[in-house]
N, C-alpha and C positions, 0 to 999 in steps of 0.2 A: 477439628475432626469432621463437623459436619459438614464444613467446605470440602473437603475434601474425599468425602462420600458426594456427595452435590457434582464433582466435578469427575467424579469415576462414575456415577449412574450416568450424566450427560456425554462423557468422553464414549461410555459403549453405544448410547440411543445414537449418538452424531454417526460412531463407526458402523453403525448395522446400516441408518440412511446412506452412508456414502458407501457400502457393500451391494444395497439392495439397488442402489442407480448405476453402479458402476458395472454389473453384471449385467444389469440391464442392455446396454448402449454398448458397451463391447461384445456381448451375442450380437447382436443387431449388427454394431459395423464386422461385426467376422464372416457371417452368412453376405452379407453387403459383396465384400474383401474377397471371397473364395468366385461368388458370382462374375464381377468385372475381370479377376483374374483371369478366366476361362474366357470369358467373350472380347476379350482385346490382346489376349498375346499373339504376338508373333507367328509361332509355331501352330499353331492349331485353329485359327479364324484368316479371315479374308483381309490380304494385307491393306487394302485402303482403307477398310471399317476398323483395324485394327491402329493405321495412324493416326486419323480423326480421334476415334474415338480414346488412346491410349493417352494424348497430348490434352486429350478437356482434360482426363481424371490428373493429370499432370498440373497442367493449369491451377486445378479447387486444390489440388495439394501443396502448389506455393504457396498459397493464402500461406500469411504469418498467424500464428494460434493468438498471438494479443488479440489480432484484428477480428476471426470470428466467436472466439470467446469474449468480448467485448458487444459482439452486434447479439451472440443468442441472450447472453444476458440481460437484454435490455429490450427483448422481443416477448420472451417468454419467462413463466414465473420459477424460479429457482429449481424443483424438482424436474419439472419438465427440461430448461435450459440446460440443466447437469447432464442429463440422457442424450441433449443433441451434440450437446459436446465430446463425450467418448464413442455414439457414434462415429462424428465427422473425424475423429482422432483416430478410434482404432482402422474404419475401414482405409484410409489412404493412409494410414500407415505398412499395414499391415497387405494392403492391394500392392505396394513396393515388392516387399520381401517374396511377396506367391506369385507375382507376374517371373521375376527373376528365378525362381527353382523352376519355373516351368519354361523358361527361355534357357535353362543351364542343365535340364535335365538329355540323360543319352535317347533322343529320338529315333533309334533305329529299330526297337520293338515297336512301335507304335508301326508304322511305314510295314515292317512284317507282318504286322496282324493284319493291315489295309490290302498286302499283297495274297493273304490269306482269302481274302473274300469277307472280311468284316466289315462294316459300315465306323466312319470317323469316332462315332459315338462309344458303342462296343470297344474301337480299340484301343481309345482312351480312358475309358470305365478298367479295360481291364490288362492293360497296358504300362499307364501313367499315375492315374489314381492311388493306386496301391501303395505305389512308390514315393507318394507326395502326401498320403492324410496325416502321417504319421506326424511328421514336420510341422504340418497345417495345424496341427491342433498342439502341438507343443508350444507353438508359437503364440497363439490363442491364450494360454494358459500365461506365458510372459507378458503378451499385450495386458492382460488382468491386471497381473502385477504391476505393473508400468504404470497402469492408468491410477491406482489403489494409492502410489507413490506421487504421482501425478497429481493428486487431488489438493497436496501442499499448496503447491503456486498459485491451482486455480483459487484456490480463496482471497489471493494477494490481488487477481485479478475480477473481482467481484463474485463468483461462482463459488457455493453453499458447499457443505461438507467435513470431515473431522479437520482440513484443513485452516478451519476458521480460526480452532483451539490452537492449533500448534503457531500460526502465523502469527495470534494475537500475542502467544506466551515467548516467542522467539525475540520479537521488537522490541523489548528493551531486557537491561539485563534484571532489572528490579524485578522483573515477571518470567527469569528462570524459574522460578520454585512450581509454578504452573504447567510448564513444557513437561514436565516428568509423567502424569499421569496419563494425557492422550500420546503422549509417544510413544512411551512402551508401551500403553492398546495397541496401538498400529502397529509397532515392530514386531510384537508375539501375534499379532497377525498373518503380518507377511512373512512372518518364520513358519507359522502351522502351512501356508499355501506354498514354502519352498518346500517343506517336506511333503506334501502332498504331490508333488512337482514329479520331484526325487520320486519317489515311490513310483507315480505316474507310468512315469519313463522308463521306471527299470522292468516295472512287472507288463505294462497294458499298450506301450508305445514301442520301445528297444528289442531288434529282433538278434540275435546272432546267429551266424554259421556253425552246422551240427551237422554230424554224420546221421542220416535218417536208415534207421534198417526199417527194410518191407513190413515187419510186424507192427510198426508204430506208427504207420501212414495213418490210421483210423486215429490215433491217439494226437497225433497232430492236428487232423483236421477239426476234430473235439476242441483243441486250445485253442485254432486259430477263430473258430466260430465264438467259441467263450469271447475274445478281446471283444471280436466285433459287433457283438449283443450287446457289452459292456459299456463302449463306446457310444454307441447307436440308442442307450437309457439316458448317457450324460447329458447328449444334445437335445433329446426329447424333454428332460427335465428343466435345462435351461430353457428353451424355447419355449413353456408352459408357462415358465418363469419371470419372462422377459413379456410374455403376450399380456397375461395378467398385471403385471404392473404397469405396464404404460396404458392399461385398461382402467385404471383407480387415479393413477396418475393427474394434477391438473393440468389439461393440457392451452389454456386459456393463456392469450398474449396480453402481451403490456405496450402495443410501441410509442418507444420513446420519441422525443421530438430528434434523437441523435442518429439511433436507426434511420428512420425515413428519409432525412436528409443525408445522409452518409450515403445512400441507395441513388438517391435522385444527384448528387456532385460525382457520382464516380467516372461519369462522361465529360466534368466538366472543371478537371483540376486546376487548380490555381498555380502555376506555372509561374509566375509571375514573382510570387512570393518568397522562389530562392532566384540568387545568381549561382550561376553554372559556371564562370569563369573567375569567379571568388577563391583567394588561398584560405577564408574562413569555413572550418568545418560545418561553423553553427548556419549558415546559408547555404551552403555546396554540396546536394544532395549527392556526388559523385565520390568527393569525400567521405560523406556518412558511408557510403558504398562499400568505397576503399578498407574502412576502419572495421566494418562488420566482416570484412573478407580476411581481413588479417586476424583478429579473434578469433576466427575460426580454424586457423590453420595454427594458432598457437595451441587452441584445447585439443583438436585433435593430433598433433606433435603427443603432446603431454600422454593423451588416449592410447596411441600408437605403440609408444616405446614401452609405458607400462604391461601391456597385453603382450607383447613380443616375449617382455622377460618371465612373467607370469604364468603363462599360459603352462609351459613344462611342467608347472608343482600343481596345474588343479587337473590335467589331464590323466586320465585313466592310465592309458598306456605311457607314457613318457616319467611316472609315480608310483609308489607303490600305492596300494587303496586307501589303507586308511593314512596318509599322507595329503591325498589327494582328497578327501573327505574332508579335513582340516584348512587347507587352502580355499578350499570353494565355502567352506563355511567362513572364515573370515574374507573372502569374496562378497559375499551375499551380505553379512555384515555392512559393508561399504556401500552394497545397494540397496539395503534398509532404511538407512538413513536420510532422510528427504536433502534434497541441498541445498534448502531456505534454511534448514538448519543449520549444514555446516555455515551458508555463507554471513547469518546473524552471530554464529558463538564463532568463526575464527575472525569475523570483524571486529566483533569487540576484544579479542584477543592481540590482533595486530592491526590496532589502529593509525601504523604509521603509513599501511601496505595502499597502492591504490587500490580502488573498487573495482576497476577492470583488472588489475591484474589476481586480484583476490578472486573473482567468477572464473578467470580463467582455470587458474590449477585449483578451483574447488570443482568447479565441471569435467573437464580434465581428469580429473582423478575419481570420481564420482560416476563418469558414464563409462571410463574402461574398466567399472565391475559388470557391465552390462555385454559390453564388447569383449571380455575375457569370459562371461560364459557360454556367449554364444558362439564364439569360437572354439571355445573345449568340447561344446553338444555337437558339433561339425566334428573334432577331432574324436571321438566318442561313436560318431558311425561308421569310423571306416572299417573292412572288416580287418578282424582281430588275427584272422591267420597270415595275412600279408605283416603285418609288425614284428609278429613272432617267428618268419620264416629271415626276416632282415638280423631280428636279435640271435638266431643262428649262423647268423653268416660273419657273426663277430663285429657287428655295428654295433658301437653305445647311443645309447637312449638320444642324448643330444645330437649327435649327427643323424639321424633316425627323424629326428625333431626338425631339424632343418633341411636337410635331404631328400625327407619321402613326405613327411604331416604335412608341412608349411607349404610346397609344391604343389601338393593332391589337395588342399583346399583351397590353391591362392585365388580364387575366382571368386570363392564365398568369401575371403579375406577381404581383397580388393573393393568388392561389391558392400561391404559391410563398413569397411572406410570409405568410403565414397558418400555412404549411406550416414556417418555420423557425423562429416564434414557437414552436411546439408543439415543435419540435427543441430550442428554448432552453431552457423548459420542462423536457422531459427533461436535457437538459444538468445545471443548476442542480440533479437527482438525483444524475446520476452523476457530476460533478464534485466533489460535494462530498466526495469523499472526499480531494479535495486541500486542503481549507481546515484551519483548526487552529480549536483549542477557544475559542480566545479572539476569532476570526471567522468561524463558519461558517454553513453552508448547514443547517440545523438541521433540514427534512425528509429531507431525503437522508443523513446522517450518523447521524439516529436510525434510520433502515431500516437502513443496514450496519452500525451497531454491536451493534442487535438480533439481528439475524440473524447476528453473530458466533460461532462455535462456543464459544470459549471463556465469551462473555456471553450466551449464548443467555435473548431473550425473546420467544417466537411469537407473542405474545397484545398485546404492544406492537406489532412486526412488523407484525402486520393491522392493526391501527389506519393504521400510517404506507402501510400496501399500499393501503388502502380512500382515504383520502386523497389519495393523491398519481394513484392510480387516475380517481377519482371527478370529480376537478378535471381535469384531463387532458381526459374523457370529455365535461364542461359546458363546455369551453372549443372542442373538437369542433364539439358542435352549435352554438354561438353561431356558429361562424368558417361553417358551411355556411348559416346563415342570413344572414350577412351578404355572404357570395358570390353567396346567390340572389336578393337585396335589390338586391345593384350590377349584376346580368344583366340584371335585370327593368324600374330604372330606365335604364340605358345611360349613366350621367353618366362625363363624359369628365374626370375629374380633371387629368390630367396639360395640361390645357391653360392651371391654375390655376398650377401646378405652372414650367410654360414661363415665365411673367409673372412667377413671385417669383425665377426665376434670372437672370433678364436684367437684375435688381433687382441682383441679389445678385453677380454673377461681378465687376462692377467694386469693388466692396468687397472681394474675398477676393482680388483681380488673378490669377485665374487666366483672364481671358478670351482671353488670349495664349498660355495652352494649349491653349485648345477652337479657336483661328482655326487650327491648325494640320492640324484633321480637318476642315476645311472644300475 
């Protein structure tokens, strides 16, 4: 009993330390995140400061997360290194998604207000702005979570946090009886911050279309000022917040002999130490290549088709409410759950299964809770009277779904697969430090083993840095050209999409699920 008082007073002090750093460092990279978005898109900056400088913040964003979680940890003391890291995470995270709404947004008010007589500034203060904080800060509120969830791994990867408890209690199974106390901390955690979310959204973020009579113009502008007072206390609160702790903060370094030299070899890779023309994976960094590109496109397969069929029962319109309430809660459920979790209790479960194929459909399945809600918060803006004038015209829900939803968001689709390819990508790095010798992720496993203190090789290290970098980076540019390929022609995929399901739902007899959102 008194362990386990001992291990719930420790499970809350670990979760407030990983609440207090974690809020920290994602304020920080979001103000970071909102700044570069403005000064390097496309649309609204000068377009040669905007390719320079769009392709460096591209660049720090291949970095693989092994490699700079790895170097802050080993620079700086545990609290402080926590904060660089959800900085460096959230802002080029999160700089991805707000360059893309503001390269995807309709630019022909802005141009009107210019033709107006307004300066750039003005017309995108009152323009663009408007139509983007909403998002901005919703977003903001996900990256939290993300990171909160996030903090698992990092403890796998030397970085402090309630992840330590869970990581240590996950590793064998003798030490389940442990996992129960700081996991359900965390998950009634990230359960209080989905409902706040929820609430967030509905009341202080989420506008709808309303007939306004003349007598309620005063009463509007009343609520619209109420949000924006609202708003405008949060960010001040966090930013007090976030200023004062990294003000107490140690921010004193450590560098390792591993640092240093990892810095000083990055010019000076060891090239020598694989062959390129080798059929062995374990030497042929083309093949590591190859192997991490194919993971990648297994999990988000896996990603893809779950979100496609899914998405109808957590969407507002496409459900009835509380239907749809029920869905997204056992959604969230799925992205409660850390997936060093799942990947320790379905290993020891199925220990015939391989270790890659096991990360696959546990990530896979694990990140399209993430992908299906941010897809439903897209399907969730459009407005409400375009759906309702379709369901008059004698459309069901499902053709409605494929027809008009799936169409009208495919860019944010598109863009959002694209986006989790490149997550899987990373993934297939930092996972690999759960595979074993006789299955593994062979780029990712050479970077951390290299970069081990005790096996320290810097000059291998940049090899697998340059590599895993570099591919990252080509994979980048291909997915923006194929973004501005599918803008430019406007081809309506999903309509092909609608024809092979209507194929397909009486062979799989799930059509008796979908009549039910009708």
């Amino acid at each position: 009993m008194d362990y386990e008082q001992n291990l719930l007073l420790r499970s809350l002090n670990i979760l407030w330390f990983t609440i207090k750093y974690t809020i920290t460092g994602t304020f920080i990279g979001f103000i970071l995140a909102i700044l570069t978005s403005f000064l390097t898109n496309r649309n609204f900056t000068n377009k040669i400061w905007s390719f320079f400088s769009r392709n460096l913040i591209l660049f720090l964003r291949c970095i693989p997360e092994l490699l700079f979680i790895t170097l802050f940890t080993s620079i700086y003391r545990a609290e402080f290194s926590l904060i660089l890291i959800f900085i460096w995470f959230t802002w080029l995270w999160l700089h991805k998604y707000y360059i893309e709404a503001l390269e995807s947004i309709d630019k022909k008010p802005f141009y009107i207000s210019i033709n107006q007589g307004n300066s750039k500034i003005k017309s995108f203060y009152k323009e663009i702005l408007p139509r983007l904080m909403n998002r901005f800060i919703s977003l903001f509120i996900y990256s939290f979570e993300s990171n909160m969830r996030w903090g698992s791994i990092l403890s796998t990867l030397g970085a402090p946090g309630i992840g330590v408890l869970i990581n240590y209690a996950s590793k064998s199974s003798a030490r389940f009886q442990e996992l129960g106390i700081p996991l359900t901390i965390l998950l009634v955690f990230i359960v209080c911050l989905e409902i706040l979310n929820v609430i967030l959204n509905k009341y202080l973020f989420q506008t709808s279309t309303k007939n306004i009579k003349t007598l309620d113009i005063n009463k509007l502008s009343k609520t619209i000022n109420t949000r924006f007072w609202i708003k405008l206390i949060i960010v001040v609160i966090l930013g007090i917040f976030s200023i004062y702790t990294i003000a107490v903060t140690d921010k004193s370094y450590i560098l390792s002999s591993s640092s240093i030299e990892f810095f000083k070899a990055l010019l000076y890779p060891d090239w020598q130490h694989f062959q390129w023309s080798s059929s062995d994976i374990k030497v042929n960094p083309l093949l590591q290549i190859l192997q991490i590109i194919t993971f990648a496109i297994s999990t988000i397969t896996v990603t893809v088709i779950l979100a496609i069929i899914i998405v109808p029962f957590c969407a507002m319109f496409t459900n009835k409410f509380h239907s749809s309430i029920i869905f997204r809660a056992l959604n969230s459920f799925n992205r409660l759950i850390p997936a060093i979790v799942l990947i320790y209790l379905f290993g020891a479960l199925v220990s015939n299964v391989s270790k890659i194929t096991l990360i696959i459909f546990v990530l896979g399945f694990h990140e399209a809770s993430g992908f299906i809600k941010q897809i439903s918060e897209t399907v969730d803006n459009i407005d409400d009277w375009k759906i309702k004038n379709l369901q008059q015209m004698g459309n069901s829900k499902l053709r409605i779904y494929f027809k008009f939803i799936l169409p009208n968001i495919k860019y944010d689709f598109i863009s959002l697969t694209i986006f989790y390819f490149e997550m899987s990508i990373r993934n297939a790095i930092t996972y690999s430090v759960f595979t074993t010798t006789q299955n593994e992720l062979y780029l990712g496993h050479g970077l951390s083993d290299s970069l081990n203190e005790k096996s320290l090789h810097v000059n291998v290290a940049s090899v697998y840095f340059w590599c895993s970098t570099l591919t990252i980076f080509l994979l980048n540019i291909i997915s923006e050209q194929i973004i501005f390929k599918i803008k430019n022609r406007n081809i309506n995929y999903f309509k092909y999409l609608y024809k092979f399901k209507l194929k397909l739902l009486p062979k799989l007899k799930l059509n008796k699920f979908y009549k039910n959102i009708h």
